[in-house]
C-alpha positions as CSV (number, residue, x, y, z in Angstrom):
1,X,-6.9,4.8,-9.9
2,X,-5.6,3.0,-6.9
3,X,-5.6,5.8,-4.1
4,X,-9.6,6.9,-2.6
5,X,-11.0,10.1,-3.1
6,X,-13.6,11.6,-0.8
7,X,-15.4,14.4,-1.1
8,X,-17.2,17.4,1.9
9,X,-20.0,19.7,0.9
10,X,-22.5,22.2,3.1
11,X,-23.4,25.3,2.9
12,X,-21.8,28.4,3.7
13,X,-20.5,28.1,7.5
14,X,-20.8,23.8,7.7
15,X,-17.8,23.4,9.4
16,X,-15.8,21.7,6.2
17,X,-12.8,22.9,6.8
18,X,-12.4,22.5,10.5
19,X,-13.4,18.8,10.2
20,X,-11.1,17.9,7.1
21,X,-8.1,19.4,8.9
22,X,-8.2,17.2,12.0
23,X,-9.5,14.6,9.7
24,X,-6.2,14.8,7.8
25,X,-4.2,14.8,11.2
26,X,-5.9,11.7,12.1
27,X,-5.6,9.7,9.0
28,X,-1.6,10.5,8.8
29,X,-1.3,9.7,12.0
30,X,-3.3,6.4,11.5
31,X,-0.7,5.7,8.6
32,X,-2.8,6.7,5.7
33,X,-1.1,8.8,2.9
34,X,-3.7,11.3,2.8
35,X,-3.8,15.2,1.1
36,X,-6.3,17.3,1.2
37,X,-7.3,20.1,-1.4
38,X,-10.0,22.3,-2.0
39,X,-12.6,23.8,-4.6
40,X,-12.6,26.1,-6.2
41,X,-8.2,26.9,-6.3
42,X,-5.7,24.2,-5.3
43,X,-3.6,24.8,-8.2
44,X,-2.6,28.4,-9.4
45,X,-4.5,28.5,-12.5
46,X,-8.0,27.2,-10.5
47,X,-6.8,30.2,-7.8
48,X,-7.1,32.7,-10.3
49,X,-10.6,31.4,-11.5
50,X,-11.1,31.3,-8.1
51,X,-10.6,35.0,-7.4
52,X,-12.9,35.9,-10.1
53,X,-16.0,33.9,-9.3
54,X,-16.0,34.9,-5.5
55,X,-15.0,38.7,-5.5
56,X,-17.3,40.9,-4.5
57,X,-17.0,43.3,-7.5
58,X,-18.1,40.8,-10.3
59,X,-22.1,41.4,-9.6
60,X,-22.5,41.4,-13.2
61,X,-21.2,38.0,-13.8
62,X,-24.0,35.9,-15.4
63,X,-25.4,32.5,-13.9
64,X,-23.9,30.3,-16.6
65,X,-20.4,31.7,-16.7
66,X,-20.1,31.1,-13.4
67,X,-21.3,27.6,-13.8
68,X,-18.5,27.2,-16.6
69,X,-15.8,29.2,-14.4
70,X,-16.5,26.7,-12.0
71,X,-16.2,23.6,-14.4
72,X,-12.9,24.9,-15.9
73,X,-11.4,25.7,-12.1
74,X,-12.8,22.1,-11.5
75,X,-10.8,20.7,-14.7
76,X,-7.4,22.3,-14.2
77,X,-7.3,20.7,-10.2
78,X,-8.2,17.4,-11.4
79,X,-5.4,17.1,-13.9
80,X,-3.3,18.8,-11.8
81,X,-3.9,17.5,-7.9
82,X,-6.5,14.9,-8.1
83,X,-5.7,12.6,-10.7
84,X,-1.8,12.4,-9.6
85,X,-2.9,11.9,-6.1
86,X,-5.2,9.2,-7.0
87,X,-2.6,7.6,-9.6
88,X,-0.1,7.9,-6.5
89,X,-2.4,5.4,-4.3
90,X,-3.1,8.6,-1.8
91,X,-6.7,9.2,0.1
92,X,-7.4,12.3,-1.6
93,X,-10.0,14.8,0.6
94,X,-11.9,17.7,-1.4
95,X,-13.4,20.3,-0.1
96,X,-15.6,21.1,-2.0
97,X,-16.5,19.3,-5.7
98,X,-19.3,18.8,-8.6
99,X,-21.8,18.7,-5.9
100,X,-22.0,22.1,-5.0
101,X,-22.1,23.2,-8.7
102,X,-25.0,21.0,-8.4
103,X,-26.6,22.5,-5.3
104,X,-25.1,26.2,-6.3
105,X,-25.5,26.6,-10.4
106,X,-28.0,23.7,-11.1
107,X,-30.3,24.0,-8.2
108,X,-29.9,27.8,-6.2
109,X,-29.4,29.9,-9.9
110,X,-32.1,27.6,-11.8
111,X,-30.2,26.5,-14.7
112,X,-31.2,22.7,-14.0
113,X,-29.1,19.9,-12.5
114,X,-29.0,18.4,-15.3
115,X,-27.9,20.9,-17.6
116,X,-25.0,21.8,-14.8
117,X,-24.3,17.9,-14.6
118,X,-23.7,17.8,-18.1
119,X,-21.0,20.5,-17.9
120,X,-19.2,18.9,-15.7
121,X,-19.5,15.2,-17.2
122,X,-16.8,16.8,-19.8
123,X,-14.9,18.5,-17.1
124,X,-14.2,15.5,-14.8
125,X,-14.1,12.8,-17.3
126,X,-15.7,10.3,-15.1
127,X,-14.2,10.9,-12.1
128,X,-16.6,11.1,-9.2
129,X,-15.8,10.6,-5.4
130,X,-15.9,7.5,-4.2
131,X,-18.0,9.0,-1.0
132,X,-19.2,12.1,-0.4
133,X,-19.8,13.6,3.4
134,X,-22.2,16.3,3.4
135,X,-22.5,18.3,6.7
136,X,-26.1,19.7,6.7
137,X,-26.4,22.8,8.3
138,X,-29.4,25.2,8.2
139,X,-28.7,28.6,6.4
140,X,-29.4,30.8,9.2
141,X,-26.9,29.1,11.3
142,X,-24.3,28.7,8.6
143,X,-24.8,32.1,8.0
144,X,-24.7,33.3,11.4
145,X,-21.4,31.5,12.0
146,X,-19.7,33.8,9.2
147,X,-20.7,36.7,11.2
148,X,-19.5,35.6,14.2
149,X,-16.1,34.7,13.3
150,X,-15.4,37.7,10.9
151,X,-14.5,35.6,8.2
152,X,-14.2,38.1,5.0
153,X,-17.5,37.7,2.9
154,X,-17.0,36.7,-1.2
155,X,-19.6,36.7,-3.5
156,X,-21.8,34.4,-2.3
157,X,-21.7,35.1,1.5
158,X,-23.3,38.1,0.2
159,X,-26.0,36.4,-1.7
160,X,-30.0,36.4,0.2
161,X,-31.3,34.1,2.2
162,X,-33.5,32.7,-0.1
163,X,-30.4,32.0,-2.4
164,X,-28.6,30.4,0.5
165,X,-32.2,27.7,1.0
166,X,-32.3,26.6,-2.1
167,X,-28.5,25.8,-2.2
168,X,-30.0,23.9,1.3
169,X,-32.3,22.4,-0.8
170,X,-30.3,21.7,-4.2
171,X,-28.0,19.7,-1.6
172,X,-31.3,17.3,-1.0
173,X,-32.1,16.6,-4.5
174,X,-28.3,15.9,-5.4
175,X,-28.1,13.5,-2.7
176,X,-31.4,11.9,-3.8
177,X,-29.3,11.5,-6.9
178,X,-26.4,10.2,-5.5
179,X,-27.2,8.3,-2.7
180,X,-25.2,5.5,-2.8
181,X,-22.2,7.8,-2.1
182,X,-23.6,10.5,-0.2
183,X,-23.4,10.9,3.4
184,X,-25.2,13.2,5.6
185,X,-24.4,14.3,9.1
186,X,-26.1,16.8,11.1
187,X,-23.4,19.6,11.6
188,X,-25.7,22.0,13.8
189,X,-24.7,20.3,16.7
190,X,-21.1,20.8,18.7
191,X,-17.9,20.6,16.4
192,X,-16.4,17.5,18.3
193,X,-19.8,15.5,17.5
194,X,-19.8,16.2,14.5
195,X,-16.4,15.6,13.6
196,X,-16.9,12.4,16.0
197,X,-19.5,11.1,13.4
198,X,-17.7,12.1,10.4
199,X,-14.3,10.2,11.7
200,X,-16.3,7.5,12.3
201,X,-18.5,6.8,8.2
202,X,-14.3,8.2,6.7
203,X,-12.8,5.1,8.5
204,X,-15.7,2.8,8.4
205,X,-15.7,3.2,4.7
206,X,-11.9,2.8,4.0
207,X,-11.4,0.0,6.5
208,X,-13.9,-1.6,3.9
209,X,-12.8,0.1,0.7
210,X,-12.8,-2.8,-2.3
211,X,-12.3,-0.6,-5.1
212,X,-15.7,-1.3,-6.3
C-alpha cells in the first residue's frame, strides 16, 4: 500500500464528522490527495447493510448479527474504497472502522473483544489504520449534542445510557490495545480546539510518515 490511512472514532455526538471535513479541506489544500469515507456505507452494497443495522424498527436484531452485519459492511468498503485508495498512493480518512466494532459489539453488547476482533481479522485481511484519532467525549454530552441539533436518531442513538458508557469504556480498553496507533484528544472542549489539536497529531504524523 503506498497511500496512508487514518482512522476517527467517539461516541455518539464526538464531533467526527465536523472535524474530518475541514480536515479534508485542509489537506487538499495543503497538496495532499486525500478522500474521506465513512463506516458503516461508503459503497452501495455497505449502504444497504447500513440501513439495516441502524433503523429503528430492527429491535429484534441479535448482538452477534449485528457484529457480523458490521464486518461484512466493513469487507465490501475495503475492497471497494479503501484498498484502491490506498493502492492509488491517496491519504485515506475513515470515519468510523474496526474500533468501534470493538468498543460497540466486543465491549458495549459483551460478546468479548476478542471474539469481535477475530471477526473482523477475516474481514480486513490485515489492513489496520496506520493511526487512529479518537475524540473522547463523555456520553452525556455526546448525547446531548444529538438533541440539540435534531439530528434524526438510528438505532443506537436510541440505546440507554448505560449502553452508551460502556461503548465510553470499550473505547479505553481498545486503545490500551492499540496504543501505538491510537490517539486521543479531548473533544468536550470548543470545536476549533479540538479540530486545532487534531490538525496538528494528522500533519505531525504524515510530515513523518516512513511507511513503517
Amino acid at each position: 500500500m503506498k497511500g496512508i490511512f487514518i482512522t476517527f472514532e467517539g461516541t455518539e455526538g464526538s464531533g467526527k464528522t465536523t472535524i474530518i471535513n475541514n480536515l479534508i479541506k485542509e489537506l487538499k489544500s495543503n497538496n495532499y490527495d486525500a478522500i474521506s469515507t465513512r463506516e458503516p456505507g461508503g459503497v452501495d452494497i455497505s449502504e444497504q447493510i447500513r440501513n439495516v443495522i441502524l433503523n429503528v424498527d430492527n429491535t429484534k436484531m441479535d448482538k452477534v448479527t449485528e457484529a457480523l452485519l458490521y464486518a461484512a459492511s466493513r469487507r465490501q468498503h475495503l475492497v471497494e474504497v479503501l484498498i484502491p485508495g490506498l493502492e492509488n498512493g491517496k491519504v485515506v480518512i475513515c470515519d468510523r472502522y474496526i474500533d468501534s466494532s470493538l468498543a460497540y459489539q466486543g465491549y458495549a453488547r459483551g460478546i468479548g473483544i476478542d471474539k469481535v476482533f477475530a471477526i473482523n481479522q477475516f474481514a480486513i485481511d490485515g489492513l489496520f489504520p496506520d493511526l487512529t484519532i479518537y475524540i473522547k467525549v463523555a456520553p452525556e454530552i455526546g448525547l446531548s449534542r444529538i438533541e440539540r441539533n435534531e439530528r434524526m436518531q438510528d438505532r443506537l442513538d436510541l440505546e440507554t445510557i448505560e449502553f452508551h458508557k460502556k461503548v465510553y469504556d470499550g473505547y479505553i480498553e481498545v486503545g490500551k490495545k492499540f496504543s501505538n496507533r491510537f490517539k486521543v484528544v479531548d473533544g468536550e472542549r470548543d470545536i476549533s480546539l479540538v479540530y486545532k489539536d487534531v490538525k496538528a497529531i494528522v500533519f505531525d504524523f504524515l510530515e513523518n510518515y516512513n511507511g513503517s
